[in-house]
mmCIF file as Biopython writes it, N, C-alpha, C and O atoms, coordinates in Angstrom:
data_model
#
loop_
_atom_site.group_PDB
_atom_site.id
_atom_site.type_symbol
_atom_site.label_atom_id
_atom_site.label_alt_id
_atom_site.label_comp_id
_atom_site.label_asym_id
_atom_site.label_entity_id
_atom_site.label_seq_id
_atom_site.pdbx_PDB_ins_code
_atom_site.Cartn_x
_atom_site.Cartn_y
_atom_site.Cartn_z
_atom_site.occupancy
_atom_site.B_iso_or_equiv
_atom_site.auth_seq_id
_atom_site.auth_asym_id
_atom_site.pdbx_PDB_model_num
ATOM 1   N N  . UNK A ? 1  ? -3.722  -4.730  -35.833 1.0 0.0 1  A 1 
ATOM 2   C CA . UNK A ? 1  ? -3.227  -3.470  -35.308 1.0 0.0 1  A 1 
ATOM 3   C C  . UNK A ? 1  ? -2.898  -3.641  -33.831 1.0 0.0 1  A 1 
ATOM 4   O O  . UNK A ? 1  ? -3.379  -4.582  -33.199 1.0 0.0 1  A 1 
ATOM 5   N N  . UNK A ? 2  ? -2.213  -2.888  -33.358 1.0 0.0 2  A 1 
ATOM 6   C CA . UNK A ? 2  ? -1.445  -2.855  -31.855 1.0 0.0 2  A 1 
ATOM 7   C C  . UNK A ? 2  ? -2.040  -1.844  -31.201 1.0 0.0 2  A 1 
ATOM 8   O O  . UNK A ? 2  ? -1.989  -0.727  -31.716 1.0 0.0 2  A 1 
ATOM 9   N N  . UNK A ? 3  ? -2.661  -2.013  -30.049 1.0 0.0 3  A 1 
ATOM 10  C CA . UNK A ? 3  ? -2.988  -0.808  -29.351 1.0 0.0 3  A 1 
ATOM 11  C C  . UNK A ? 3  ? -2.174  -1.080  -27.714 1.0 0.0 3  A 1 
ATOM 12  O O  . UNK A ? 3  ? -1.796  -2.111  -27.159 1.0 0.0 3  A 1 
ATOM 13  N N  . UNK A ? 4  ? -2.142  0.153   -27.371 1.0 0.0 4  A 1 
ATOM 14  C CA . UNK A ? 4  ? -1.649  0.298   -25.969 1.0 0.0 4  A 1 
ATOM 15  C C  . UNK A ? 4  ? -2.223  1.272   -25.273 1.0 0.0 4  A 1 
ATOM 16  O O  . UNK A ? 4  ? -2.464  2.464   -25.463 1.0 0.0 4  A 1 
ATOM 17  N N  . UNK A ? 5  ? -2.399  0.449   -24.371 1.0 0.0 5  A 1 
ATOM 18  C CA . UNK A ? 5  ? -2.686  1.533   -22.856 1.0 0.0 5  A 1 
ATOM 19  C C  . UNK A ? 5  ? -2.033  1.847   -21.893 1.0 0.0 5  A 1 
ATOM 20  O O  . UNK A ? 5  ? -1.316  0.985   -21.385 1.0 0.0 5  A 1 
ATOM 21  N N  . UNK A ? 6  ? -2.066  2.901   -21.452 1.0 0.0 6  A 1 
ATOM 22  C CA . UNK A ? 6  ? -0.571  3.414   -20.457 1.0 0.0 6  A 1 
ATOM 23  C C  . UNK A ? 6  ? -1.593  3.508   -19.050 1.0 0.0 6  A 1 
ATOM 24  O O  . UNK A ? 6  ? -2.682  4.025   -19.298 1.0 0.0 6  A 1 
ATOM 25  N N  . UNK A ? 7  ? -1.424  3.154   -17.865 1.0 0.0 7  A 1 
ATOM 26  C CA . UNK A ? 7  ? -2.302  3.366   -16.737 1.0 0.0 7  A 1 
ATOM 27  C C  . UNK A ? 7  ? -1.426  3.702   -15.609 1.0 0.0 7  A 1 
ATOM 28  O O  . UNK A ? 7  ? -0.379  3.056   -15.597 1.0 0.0 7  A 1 
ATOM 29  N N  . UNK A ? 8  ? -1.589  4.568   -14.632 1.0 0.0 8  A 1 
ATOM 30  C CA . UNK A ? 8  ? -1.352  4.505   -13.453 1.0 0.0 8  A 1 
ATOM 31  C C  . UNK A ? 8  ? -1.902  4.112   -12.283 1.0 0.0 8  A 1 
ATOM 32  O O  . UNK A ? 8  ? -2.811  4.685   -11.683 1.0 0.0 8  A 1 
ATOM 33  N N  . UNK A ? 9  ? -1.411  3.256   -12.011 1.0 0.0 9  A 1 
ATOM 34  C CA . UNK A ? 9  ? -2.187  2.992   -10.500 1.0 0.0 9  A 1 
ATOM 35  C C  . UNK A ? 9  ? -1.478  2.964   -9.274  1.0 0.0 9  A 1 
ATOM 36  O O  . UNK A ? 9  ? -0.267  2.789   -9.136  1.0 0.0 9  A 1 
ATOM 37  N N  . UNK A ? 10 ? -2.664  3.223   -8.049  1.0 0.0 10 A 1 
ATOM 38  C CA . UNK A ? 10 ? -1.671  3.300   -6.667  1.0 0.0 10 A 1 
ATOM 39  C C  . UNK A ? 10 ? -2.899  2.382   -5.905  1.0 0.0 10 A 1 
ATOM 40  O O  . UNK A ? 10 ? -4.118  2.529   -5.813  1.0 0.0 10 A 1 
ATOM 41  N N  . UNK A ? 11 ? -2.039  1.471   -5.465  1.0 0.0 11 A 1 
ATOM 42  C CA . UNK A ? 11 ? -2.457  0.035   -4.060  1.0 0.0 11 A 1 
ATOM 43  C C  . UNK A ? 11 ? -1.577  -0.693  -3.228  1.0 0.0 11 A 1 
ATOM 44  O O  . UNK A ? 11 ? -0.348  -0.622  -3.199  1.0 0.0 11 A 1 
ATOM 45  N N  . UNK A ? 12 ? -2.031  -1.117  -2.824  1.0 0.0 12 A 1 
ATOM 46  C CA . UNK A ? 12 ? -1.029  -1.973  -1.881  1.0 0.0 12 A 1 
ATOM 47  C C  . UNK A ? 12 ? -0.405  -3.195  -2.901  1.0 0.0 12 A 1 
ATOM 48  O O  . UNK A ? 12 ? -0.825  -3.473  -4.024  1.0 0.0 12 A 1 
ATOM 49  N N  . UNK A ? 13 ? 0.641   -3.793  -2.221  1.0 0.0 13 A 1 
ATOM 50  C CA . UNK A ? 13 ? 1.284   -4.887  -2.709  1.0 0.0 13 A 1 
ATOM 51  C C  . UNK A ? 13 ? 0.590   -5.820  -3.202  1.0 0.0 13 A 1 
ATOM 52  O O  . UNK A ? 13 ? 0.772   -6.350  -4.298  1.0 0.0 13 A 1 
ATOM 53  N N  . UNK A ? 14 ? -0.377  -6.110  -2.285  1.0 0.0 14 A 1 
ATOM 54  C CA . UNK A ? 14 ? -1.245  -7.528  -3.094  1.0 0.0 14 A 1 
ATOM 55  C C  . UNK A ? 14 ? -2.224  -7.240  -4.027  1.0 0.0 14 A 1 
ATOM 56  O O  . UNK A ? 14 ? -2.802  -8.041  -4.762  1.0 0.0 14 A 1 
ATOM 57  N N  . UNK A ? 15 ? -2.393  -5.861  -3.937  1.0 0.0 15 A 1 
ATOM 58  C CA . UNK A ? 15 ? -3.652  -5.767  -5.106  1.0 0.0 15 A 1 
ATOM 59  C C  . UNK A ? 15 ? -2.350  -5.638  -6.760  1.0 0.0 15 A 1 
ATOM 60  O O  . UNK A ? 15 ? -2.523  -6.435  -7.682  1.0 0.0 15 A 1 
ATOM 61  N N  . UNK A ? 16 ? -1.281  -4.658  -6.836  1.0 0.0 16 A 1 
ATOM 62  C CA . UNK A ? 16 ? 0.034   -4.745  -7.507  1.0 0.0 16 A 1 
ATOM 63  C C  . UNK A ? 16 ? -0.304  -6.274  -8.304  1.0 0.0 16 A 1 
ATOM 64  O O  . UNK A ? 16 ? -0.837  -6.448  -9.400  1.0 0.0 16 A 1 
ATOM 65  N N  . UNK A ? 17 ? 0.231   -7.320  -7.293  1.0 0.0 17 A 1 
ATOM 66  C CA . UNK A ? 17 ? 0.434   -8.350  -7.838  1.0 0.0 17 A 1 
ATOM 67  C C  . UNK A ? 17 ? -0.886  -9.522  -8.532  1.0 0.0 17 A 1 
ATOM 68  O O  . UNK A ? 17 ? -0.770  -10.398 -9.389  1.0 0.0 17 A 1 
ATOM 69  N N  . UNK A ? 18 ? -2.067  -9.080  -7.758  1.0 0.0 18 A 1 
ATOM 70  C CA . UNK A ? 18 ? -2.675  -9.441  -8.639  1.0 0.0 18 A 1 
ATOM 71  C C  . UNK A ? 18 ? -3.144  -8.746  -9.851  1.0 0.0 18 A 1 
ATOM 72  O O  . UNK A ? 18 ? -3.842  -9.457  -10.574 1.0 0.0 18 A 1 
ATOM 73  N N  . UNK A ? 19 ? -2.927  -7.441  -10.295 1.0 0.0 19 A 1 
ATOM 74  C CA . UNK A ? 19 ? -2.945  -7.286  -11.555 1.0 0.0 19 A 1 
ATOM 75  C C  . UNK A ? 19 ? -2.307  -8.030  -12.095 1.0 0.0 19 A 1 
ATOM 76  O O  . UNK A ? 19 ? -2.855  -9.036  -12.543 1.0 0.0 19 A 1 
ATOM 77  N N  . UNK A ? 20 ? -1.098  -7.862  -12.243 1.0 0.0 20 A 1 
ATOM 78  C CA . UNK A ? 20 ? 0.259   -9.038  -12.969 1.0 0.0 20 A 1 
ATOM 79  C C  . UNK A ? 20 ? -0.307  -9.717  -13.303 1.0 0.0 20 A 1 
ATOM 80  O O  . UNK A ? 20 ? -0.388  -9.894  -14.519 1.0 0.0 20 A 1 
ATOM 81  N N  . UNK A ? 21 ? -1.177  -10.654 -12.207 1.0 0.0 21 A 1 
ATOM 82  C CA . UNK A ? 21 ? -1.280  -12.273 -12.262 1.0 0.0 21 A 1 
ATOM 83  C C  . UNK A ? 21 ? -2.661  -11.909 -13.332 1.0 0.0 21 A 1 
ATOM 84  O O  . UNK A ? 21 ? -2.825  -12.830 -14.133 1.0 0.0 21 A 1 
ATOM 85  N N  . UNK A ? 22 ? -3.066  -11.451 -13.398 1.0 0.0 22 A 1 
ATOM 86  C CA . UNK A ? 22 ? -4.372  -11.134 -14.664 1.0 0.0 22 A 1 
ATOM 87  C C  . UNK A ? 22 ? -3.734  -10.815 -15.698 1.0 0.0 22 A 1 
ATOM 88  O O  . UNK A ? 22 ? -3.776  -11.478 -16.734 1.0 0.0 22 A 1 
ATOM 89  N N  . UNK A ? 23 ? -2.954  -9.584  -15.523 1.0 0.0 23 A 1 
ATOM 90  C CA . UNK A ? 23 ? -2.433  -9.258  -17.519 1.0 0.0 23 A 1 
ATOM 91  C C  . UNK A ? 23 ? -1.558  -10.744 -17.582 1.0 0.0 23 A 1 
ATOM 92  O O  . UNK A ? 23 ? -1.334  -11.089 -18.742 1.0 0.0 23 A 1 
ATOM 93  N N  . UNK A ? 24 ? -1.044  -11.652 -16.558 1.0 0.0 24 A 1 
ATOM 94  C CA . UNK A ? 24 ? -0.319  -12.664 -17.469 1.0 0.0 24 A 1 
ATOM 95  C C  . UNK A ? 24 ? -1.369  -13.691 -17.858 1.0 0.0 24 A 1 
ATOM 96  O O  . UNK A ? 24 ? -1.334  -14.290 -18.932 1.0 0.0 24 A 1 
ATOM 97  N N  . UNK A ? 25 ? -2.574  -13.914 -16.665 1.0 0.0 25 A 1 
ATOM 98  C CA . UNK A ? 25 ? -3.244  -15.246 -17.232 1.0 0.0 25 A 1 
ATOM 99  C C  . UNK A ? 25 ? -4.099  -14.251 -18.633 1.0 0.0 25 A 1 
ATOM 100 O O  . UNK A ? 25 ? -4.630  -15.126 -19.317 1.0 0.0 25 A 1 
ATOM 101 N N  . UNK A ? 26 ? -4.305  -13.348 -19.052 1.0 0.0 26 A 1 
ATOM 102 C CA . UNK A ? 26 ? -4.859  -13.123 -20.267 1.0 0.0 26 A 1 
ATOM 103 C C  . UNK A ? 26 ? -3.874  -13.560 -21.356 1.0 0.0 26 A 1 
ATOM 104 O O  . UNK A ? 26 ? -4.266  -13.937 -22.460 1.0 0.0 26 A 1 
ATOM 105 N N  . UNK A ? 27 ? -2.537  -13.495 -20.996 1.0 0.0 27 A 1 
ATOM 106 C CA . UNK A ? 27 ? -1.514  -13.714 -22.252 1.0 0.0 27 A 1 
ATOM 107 C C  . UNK A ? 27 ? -2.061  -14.621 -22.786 1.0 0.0 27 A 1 
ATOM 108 O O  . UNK A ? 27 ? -2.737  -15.465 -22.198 1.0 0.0 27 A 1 
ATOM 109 N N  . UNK A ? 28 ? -1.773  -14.564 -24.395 1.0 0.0 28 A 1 
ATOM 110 C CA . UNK A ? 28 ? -0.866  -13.949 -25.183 1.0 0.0 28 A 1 
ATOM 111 C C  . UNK A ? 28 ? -1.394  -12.411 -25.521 1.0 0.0 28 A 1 
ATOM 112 O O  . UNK A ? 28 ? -0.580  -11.658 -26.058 1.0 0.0 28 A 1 
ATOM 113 N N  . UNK A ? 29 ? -2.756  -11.906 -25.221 1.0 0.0 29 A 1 
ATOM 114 C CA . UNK A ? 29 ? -3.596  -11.339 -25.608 1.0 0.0 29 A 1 
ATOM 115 C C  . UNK A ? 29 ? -3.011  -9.835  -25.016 1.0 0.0 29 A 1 
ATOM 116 O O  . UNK A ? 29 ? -3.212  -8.856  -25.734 1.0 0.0 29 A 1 
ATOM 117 N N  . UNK A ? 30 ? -2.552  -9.712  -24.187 1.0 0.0 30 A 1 
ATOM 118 C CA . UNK A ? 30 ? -1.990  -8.769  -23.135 1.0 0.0 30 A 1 
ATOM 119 C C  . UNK A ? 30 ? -0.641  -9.196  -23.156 1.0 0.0 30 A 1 
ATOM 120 O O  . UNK A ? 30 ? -0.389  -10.400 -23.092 1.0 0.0 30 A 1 
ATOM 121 N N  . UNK A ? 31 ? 0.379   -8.229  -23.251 1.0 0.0 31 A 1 
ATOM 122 C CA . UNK A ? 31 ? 1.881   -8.089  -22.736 1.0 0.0 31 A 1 
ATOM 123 C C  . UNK A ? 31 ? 2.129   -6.646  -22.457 1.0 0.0 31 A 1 
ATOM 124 O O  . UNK A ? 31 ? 1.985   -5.675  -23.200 1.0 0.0 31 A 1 
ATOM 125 N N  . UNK A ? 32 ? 2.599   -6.733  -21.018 1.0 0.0 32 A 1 
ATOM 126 C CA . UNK A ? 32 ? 3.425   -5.649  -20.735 1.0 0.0 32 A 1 
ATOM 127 C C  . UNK A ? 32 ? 4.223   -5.102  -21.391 1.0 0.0 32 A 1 
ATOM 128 O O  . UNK A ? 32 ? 4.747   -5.823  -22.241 1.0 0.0 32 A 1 
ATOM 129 N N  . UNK A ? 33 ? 4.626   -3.843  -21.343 1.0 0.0 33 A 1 
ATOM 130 C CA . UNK A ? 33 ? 5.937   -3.471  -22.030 1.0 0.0 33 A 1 
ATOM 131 C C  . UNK A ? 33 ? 6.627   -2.600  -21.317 1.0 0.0 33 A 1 
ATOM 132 O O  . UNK A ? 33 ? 7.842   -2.609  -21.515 1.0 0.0 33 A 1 
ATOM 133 N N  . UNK A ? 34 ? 6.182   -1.802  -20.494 1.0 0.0 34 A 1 
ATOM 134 C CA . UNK A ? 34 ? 6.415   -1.469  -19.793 1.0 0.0 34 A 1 
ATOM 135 C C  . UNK A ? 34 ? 6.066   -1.413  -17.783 1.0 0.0 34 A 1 
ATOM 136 O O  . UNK A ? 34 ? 4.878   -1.386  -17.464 1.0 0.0 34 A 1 
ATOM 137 N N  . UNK A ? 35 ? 6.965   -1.403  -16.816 1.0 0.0 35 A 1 
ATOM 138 C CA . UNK A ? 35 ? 6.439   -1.470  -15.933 1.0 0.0 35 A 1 
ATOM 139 C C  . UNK A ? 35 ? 7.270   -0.708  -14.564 1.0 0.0 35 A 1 
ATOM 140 O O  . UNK A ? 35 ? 8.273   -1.205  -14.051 1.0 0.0 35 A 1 
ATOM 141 N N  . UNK A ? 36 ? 6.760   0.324   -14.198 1.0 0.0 36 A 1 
ATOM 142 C CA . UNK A ? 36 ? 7.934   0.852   -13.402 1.0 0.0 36 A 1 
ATOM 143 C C  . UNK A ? 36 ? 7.559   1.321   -11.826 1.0 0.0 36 A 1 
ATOM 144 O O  . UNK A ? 36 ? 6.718   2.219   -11.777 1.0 0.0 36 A 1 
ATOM 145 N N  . UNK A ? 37 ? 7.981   0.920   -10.758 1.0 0.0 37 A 1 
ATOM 146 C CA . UNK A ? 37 ? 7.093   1.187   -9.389  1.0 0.0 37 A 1 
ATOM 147 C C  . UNK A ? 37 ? 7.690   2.676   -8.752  1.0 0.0 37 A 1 
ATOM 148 O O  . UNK A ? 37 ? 8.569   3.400   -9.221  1.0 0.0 37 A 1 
ATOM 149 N N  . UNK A ? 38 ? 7.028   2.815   -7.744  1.0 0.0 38 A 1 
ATOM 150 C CA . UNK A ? 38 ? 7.568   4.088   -7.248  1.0 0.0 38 A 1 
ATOM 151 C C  . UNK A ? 38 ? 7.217   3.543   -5.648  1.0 0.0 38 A 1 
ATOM 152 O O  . UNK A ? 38 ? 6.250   2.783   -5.603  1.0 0.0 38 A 1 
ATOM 153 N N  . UNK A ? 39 ? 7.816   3.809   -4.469  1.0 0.0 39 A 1 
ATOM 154 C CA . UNK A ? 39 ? 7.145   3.733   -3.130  1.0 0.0 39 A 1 
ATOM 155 C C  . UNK A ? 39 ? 7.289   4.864   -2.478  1.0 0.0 39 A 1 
ATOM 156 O O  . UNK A ? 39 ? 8.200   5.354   -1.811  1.0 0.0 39 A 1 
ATOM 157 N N  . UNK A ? 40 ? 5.588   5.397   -2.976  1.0 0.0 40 A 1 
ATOM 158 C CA . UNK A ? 40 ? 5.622   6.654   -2.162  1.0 0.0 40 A 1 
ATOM 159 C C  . UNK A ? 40 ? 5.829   6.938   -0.227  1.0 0.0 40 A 1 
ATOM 160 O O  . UNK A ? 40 ? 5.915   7.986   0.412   1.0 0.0 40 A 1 
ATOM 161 N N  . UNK A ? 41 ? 5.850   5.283   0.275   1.0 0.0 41 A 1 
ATOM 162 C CA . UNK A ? 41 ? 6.028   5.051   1.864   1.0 0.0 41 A 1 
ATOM 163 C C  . UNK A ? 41 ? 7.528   4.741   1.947   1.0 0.0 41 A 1 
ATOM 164 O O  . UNK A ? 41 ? 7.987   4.083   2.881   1.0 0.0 41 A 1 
ATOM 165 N N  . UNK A ? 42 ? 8.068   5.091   1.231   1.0 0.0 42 A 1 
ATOM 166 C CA . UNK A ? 42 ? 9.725   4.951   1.050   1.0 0.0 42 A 1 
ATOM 167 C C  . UNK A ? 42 ? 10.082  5.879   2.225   1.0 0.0 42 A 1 
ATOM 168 O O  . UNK A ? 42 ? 9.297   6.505   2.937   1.0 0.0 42 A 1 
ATOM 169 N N  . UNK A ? 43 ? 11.715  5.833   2.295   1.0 0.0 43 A 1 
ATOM 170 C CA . UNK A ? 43 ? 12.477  6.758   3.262   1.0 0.0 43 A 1 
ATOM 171 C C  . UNK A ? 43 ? 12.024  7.987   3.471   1.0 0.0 43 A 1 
ATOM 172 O O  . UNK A ? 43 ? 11.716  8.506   4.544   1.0 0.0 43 A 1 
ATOM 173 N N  . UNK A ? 44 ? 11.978  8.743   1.650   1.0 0.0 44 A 1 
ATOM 174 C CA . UNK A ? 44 ? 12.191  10.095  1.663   1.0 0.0 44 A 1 
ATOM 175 C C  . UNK A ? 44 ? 10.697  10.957  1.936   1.0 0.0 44 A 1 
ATOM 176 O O  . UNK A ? 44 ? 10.414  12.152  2.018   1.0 0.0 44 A 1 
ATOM 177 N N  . UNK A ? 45 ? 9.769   9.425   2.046   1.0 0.0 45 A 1 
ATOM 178 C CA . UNK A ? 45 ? 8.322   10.142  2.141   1.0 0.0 45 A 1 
ATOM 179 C C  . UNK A ? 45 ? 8.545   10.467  3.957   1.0 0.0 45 A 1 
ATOM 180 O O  . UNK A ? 45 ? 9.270   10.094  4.879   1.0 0.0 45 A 1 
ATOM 181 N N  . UNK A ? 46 ? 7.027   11.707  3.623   1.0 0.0 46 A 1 
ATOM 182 C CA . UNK A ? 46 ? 6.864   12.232  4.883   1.0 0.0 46 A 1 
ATOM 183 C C  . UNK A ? 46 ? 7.008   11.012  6.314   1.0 0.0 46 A 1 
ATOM 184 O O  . UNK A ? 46 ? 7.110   9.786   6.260   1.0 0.0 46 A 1 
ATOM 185 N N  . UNK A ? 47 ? 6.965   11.924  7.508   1.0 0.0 47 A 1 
ATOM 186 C CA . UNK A ? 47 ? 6.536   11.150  8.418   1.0 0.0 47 A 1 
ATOM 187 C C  . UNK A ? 47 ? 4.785   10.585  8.613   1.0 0.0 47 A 1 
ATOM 188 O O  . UNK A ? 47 ? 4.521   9.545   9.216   1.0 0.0 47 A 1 
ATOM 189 N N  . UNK A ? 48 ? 3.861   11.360  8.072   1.0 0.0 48 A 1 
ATOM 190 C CA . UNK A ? 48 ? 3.028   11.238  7.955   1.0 0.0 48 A 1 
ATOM 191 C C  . UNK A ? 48 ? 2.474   10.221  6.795   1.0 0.0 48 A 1 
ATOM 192 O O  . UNK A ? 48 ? 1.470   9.511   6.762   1.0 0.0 48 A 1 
ATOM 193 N N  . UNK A ? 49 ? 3.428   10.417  5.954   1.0 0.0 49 A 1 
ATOM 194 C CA . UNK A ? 49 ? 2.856   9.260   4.902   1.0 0.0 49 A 1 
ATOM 195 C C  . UNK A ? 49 ? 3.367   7.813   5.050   1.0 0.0 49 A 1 
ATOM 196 O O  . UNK A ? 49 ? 2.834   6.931   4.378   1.0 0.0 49 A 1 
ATOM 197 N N  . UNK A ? 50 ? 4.377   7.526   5.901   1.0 0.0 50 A 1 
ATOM 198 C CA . UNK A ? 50 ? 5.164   6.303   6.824   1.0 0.0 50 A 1 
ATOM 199 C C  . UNK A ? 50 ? 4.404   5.705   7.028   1.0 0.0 50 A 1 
ATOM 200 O O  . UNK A ? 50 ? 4.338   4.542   6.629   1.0 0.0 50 A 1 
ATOM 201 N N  . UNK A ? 51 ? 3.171   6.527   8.030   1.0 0.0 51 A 1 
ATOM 202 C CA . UNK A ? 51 ? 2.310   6.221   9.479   1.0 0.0 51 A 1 
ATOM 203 C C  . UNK A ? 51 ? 1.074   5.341   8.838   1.0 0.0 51 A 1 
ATOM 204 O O  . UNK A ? 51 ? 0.384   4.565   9.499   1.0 0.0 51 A 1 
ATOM 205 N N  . UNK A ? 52 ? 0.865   5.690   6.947   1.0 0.0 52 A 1 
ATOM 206 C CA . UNK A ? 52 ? -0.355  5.051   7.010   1.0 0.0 52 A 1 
ATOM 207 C C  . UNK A ? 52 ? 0.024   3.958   5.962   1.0 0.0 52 A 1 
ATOM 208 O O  . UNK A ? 52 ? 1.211   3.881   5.644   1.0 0.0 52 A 1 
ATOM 209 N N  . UNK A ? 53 ? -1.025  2.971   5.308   1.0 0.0 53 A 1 
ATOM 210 C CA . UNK A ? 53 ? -0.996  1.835   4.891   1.0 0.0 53 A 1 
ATOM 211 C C  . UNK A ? 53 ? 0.398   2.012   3.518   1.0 0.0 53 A 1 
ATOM 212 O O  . UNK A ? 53 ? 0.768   3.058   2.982   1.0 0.0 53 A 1 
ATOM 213 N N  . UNK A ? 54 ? 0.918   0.561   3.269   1.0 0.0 54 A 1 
ATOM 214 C CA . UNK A ? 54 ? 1.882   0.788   2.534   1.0 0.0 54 A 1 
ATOM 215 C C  . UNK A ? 54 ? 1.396   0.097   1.305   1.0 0.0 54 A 1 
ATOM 216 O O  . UNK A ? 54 ? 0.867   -0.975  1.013   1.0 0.0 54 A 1 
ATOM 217 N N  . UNK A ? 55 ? 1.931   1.501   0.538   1.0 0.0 55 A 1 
ATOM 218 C CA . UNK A ? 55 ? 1.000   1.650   -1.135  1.0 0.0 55 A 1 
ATOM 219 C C  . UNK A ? 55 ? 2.260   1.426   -1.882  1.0 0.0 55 A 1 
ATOM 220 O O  . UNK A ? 55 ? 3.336   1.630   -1.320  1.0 0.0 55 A 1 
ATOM 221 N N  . UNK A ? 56 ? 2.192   0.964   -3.276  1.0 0.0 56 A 1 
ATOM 222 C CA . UNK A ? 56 ? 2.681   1.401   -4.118  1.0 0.0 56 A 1 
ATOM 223 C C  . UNK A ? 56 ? 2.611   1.729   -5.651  1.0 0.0 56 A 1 
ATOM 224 O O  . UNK A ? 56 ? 2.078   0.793   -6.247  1.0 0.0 56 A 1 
ATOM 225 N N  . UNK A ? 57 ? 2.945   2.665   -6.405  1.0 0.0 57 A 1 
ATOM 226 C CA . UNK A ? 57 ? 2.847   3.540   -7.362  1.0 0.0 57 A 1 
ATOM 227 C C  . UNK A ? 57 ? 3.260   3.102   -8.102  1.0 0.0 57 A 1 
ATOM 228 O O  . UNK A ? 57 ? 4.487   3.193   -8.080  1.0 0.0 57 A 1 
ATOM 229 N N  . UNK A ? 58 ? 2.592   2.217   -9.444  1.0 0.0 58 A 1 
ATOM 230 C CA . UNK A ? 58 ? 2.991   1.898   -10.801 1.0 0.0 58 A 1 
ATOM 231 C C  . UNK A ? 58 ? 2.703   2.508   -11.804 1.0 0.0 58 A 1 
ATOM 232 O O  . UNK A ? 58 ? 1.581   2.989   -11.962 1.0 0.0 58 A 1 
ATOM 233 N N  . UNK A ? 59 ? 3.675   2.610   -12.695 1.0 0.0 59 A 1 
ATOM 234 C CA . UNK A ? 59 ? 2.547   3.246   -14.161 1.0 0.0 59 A 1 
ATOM 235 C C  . UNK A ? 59 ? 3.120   1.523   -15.472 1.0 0.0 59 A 1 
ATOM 236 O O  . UNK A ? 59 ? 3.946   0.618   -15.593 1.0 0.0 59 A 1 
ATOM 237 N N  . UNK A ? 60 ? 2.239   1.970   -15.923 1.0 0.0 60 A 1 
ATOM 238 C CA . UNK A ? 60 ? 1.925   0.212   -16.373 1.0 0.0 60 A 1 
ATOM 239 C C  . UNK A ? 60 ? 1.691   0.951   -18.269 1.0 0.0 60 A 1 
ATOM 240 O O  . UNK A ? 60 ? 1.107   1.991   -18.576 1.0 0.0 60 A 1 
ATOM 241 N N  . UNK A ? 61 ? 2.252   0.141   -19.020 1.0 0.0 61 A 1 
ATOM 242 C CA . UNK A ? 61 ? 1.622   0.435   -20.190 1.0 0.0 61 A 1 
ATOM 243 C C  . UNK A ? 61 ? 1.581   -1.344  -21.043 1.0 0.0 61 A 1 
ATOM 244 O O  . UNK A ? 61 ? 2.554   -2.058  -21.286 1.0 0.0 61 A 1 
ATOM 245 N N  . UNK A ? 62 ? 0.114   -1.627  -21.325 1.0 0.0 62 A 1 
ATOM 246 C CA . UNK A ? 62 ? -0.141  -3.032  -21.794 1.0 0.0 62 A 1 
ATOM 247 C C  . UNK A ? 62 ? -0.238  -2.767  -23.201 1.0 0.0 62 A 1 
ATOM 248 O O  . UNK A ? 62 ? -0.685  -1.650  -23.464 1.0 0.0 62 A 1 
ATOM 249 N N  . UNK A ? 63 ? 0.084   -3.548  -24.239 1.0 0.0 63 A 1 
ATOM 250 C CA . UNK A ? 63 ? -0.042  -4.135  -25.376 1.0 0.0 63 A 1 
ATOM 251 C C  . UNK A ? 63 ? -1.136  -5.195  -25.600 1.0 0.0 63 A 1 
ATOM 252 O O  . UNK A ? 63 ? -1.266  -6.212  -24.920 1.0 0.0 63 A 1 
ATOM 253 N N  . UNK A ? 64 ? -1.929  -4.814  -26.675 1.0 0.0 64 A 1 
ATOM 254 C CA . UNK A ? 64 ? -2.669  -6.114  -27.046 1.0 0.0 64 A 1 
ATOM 255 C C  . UNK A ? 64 ? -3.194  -5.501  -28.337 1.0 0.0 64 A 1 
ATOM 256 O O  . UNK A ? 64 ? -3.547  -4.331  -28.483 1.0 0.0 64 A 1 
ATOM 257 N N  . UNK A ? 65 ? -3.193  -6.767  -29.535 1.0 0.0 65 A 1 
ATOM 258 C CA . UNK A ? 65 ? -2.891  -6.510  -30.973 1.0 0.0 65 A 1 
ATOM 259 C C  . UNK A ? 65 ? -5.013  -7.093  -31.152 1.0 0.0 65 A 1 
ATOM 260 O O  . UNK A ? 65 ? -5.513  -8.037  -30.541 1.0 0.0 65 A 1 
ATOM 261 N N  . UNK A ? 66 ? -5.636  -6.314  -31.972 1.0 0.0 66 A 1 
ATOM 262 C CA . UNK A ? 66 ? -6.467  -6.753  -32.145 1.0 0.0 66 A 1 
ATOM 263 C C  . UNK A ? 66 ? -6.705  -7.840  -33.211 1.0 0.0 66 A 1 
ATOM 264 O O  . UNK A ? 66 ? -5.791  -8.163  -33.970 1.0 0.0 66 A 1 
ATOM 265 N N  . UNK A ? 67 ? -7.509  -8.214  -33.253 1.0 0.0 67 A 1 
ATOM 266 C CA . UNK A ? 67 ? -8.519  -9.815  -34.280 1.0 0.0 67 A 1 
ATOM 267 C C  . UNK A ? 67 ? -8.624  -8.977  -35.731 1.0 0.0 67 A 1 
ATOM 268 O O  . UNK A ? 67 ? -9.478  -8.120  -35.960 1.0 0.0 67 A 1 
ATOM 269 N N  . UNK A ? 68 ? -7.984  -9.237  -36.298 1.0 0.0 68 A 1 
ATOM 270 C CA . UNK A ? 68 ? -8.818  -8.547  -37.764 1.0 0.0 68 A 1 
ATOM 271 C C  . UNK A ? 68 ? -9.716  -9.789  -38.154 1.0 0.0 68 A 1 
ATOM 272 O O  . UNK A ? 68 ? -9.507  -10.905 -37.679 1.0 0.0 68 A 1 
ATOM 273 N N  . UNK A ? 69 ? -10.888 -9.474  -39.193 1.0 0.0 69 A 1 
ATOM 274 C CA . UNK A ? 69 ? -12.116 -10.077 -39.607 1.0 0.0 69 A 1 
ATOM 275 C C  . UNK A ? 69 ? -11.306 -10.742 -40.731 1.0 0.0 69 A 1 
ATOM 276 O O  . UNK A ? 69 ? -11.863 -11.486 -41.537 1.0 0.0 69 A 1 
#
C-alpha cells in the first residue's frame, strides 16, 4: 500500500536542503511527489519581514509504499 504525507514547513535555506538530502538518502523508501517553495522575505513581503532572517516556505508531500508480511 502507498501512503503519503503532505507537510509544511518554514526554515532557512540550509535546513530546506537538508531535508532533501534525507528524503533522498532514505530513497527508494521515500519519494517526493510533490514540492513547491514560497519566499515569504521576497519583494512583496513587508519591510519588516525583509529585516529579519531569510526563511523559506515549502509544502512537501512524500510517498513511501509499505512492506507487506
Amino acid at each position: 500500500a502507498q501512503i503519503s504525507v503532505a507537510l509544511n514547513v518554514t526554515g532557512p535555506i540550509a535546513a530546506q536542503a537538508k531535508l532533501l538530502q534525507d528524503i533522498e538518502m532514505a530513497s527508494p523508501a521515500l519519494r517526493v511527489v510533490k514540492y513547491s517553495l514560497r519566499d515569504p522575505d521576497g519583494e512583496w513581503a513587508s519591510v519588516a519581514q525583509q529585516q529579519g532572517p531569510n526563511l523559506l516556505q515549502a509544502e512537501i508531500t512524500v510517498t513511501a509504499f509499505t512492506i507487506g508480511e
